[in-house]
C-alpha positions as CSV (number, residue, x, y, z in Angstrom):
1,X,-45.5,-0.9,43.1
2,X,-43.8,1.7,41.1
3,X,-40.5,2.6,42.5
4,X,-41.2,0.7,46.0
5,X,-41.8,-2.5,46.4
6,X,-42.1,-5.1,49.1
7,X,-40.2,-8.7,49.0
8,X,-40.4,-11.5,51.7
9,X,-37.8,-13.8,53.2
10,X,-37.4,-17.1,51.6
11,X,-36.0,-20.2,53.1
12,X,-37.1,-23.1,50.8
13,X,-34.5,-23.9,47.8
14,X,-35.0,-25.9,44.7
15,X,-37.2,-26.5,41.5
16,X,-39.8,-28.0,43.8
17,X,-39.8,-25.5,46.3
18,X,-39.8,-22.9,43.6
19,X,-42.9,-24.5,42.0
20,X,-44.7,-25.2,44.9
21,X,-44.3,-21.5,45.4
22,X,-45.6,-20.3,41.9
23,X,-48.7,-22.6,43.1
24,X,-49.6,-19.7,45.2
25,X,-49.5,-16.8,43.2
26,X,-45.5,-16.0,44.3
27,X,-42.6,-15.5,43.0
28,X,-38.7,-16.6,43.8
29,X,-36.5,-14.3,43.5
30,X,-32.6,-13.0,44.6
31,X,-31.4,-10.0,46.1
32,X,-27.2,-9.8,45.3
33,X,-24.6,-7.6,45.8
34,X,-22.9,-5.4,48.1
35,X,-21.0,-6.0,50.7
36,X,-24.4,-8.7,52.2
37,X,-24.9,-12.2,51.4
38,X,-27.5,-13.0,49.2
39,X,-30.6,-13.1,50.1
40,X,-33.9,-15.3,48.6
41,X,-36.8,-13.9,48.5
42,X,-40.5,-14.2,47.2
43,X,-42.9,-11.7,45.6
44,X,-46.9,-11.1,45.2
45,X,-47.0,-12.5,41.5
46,X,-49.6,-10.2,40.5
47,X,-48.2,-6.9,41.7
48,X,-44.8,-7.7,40.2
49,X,-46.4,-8.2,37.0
50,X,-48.0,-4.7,36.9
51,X,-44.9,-3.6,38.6
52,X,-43.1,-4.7,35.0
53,X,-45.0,-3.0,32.4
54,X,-44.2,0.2,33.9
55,X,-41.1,1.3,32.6
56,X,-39.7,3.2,35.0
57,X,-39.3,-0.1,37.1
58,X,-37.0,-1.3,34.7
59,X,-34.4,1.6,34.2
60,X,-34.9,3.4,37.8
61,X,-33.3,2.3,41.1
62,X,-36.0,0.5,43.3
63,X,-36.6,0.6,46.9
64,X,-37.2,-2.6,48.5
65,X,-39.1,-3.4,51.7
66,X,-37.6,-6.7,53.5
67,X,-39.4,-6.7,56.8
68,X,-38.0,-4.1,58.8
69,X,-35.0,-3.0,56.2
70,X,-35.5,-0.8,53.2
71,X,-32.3,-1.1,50.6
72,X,-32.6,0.7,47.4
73,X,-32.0,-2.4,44.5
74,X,-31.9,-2.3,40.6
75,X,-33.9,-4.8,38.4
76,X,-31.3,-6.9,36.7
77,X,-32.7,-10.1,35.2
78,X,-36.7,-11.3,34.5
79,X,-37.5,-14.8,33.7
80,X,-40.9,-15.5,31.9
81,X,-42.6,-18.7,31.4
82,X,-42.3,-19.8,28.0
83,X,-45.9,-19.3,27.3
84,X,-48.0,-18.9,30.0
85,X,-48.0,-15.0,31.5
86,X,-46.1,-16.4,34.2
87,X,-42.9,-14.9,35.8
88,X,-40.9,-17.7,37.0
89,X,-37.6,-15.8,38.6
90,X,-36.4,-12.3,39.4
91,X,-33.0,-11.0,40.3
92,X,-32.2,-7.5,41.8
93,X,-28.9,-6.2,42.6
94,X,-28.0,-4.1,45.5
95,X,-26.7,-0.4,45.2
96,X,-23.7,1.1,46.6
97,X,-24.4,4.9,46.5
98,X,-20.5,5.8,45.8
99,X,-19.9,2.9,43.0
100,X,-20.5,3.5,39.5
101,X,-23.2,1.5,38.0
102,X,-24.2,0.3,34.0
103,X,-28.2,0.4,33.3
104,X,-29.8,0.6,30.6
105,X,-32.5,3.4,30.1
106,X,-34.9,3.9,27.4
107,X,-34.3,6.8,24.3
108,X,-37.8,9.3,24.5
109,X,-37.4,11.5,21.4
110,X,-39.5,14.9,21.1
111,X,-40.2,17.7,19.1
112,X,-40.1,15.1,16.1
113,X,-43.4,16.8,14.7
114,X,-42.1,20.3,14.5
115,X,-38.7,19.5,13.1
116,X,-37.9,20.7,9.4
117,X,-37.7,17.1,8.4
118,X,-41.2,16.6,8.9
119,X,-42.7,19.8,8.7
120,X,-40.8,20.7,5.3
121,X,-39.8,17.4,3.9
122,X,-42.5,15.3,4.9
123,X,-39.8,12.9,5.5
124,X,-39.8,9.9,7.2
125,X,-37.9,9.6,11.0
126,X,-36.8,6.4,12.0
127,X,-35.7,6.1,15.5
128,X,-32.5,3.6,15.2
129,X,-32.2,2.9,19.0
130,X,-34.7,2.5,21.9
131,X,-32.5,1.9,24.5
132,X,-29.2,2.7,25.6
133,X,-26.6,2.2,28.2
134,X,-25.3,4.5,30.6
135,X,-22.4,5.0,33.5
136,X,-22.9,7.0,36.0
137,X,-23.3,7.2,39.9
138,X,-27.0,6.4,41.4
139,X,-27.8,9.5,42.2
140,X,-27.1,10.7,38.9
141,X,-29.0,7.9,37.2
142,X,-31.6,9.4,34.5
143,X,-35.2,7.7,33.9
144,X,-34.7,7.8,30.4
145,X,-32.4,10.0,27.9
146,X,-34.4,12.5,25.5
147,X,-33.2,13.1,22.1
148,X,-34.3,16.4,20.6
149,X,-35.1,15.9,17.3
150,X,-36.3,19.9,16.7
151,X,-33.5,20.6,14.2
152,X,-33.2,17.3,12.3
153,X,-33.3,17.8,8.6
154,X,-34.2,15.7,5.5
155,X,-30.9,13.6,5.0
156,X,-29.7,13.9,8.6
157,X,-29.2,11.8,11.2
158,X,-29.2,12.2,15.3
159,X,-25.6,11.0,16.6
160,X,-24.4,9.9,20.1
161,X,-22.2,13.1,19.8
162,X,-25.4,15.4,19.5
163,X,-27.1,14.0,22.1
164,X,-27.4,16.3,25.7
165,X,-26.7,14.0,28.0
166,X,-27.7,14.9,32.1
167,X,-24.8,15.9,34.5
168,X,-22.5,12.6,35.2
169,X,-24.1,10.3,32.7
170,X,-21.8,9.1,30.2
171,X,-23.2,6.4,27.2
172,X,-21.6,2.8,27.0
173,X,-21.7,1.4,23.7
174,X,-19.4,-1.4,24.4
175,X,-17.1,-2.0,21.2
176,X,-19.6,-0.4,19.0
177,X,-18.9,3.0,17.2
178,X,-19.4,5.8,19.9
179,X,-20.8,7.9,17.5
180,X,-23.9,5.5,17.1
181,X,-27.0,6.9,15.1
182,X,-29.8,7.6,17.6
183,X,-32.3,8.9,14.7
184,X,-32.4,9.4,10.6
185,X,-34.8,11.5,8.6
186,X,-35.5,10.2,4.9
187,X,-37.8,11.0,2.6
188,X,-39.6,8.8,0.1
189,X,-38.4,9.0,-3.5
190,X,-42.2,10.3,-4.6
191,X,-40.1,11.6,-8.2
192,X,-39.4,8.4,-9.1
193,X,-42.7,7.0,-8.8
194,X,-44.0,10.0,-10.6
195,X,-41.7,9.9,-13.5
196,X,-42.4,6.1,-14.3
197,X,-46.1,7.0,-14.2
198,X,-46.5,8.0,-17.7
199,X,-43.9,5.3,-18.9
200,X,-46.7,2.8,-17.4
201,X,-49.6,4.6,-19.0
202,X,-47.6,4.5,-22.2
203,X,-47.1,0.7,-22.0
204,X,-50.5,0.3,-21.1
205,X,-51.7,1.8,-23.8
206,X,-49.7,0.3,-26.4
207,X,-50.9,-3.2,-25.1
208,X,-54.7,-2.4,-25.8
209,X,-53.4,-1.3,-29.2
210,X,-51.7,-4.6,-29.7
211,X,-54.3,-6.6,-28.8
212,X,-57.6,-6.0,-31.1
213,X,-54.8,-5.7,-34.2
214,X,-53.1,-9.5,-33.2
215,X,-57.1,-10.3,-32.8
216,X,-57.7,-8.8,-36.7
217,X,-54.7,-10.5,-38.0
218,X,-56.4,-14.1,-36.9
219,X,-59.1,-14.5,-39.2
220,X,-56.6,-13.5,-42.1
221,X,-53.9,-15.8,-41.7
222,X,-57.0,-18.5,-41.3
223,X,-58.6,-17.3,-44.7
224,X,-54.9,-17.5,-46.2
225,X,-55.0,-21.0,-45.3
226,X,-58.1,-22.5,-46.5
């Protein structure tokens, strides 16, 4: 269960009929969308939950197997027990080949070893997002997006405006700046540290200095007195 997958007709409704069905190692589920009705179904527990650490079956567009039909579905919503590895609900969505759809897709970044941050500057890259969403038609939809980070300097940062995307994919940001930070490079301020290294050593110093004169001055102010 990759990319393919096979669901089952459901008739039963309800939290009882939901549980009772959990009691067998299955899971309820909803297939929406489209120009078709709803449609319940059920799911082999087990493969669904190898199915969902794969992450392709999270940002790709699924084919589903419903007896004799084959429709091609995106994942859209995953319900989890609260502490038990358990799924307890799964909806899909249906796909209309010439209607734009929103997914979100996961950011790989490469070439993060070789760039002159890291290779000259030793700096540090943080990768600011993991995920993003996109807009585009099915066919165009993209596994993930890959930001190139081969020419990211110390000081830099990786914008939404430098990032290649693939033909007909366009990034949704909703509200937030468009020109959102994909990556930064900085480097560790190692001068500082070493600069204040002799100040320590120097106070150090001066404290073991302090200390066996305070210890001589002791007995003297006690002779004074007696």
């Amino acid at each position: 269960m990759a990319t393919e997958f096979t669901a089952f007709a459901r008739t039963a409704q309800g939290s009882s009929a939901s549980r009772r069905l959990r009691n067998t190692a299955k899971v309820p589920g909803i297939v929406y969308g489209g120009e078709a009705k709803p449609e319940l179904i059920e799911l082999d527990h087990n493969a669904l939950w190898h199915a969902l650490k794969k992450e392709d079956f999270h940002s790709s567009i699924l084919t589903m197997t419903l007896g004799s039909a084959t429709s091609q579905v995106l994942l859209r919503d995953v319900q989890y027990h609260p502490f038990k590895q358990l799924i307890q609900h799964i909806d899909f969505q249906r796909v209309d080949a010439n209607k734009k759809l929103h997914m979100k897709v996961p950011v790989h970044f490469v070439n993060q070893e070789v760039s002159p941050a890291v290779k000259l500057s030793a700096a540090i890259v943080n990768h600011v997002l993991n995920e993003v969403e996109v807009a585009c038609l099915p066919k165009d939809l993209p596994r993930f997006i890959e930001v190139d980070l081969k020419d990211l300097k110390a000081g830099e940062s990786i914008h939404a405006a430098d990032v290649k995307l693939p033909s007909g994919v366009s990034l949704v940001f909703h509200g937030r700046n468009k020109d959102a930070v994909f990556a930064t490079a900085s480097v560790v301020a190692e001068e500082a540290a070493v600069e204040g290294a002799p100040v320590a050593a120097a106070e150090v110093a001066a404290s073991k200095q302090k200390a066996p004169a305070a210890a001589a001055a002791a007995p003297a102010k006690d002779a004074k007195k007696k």
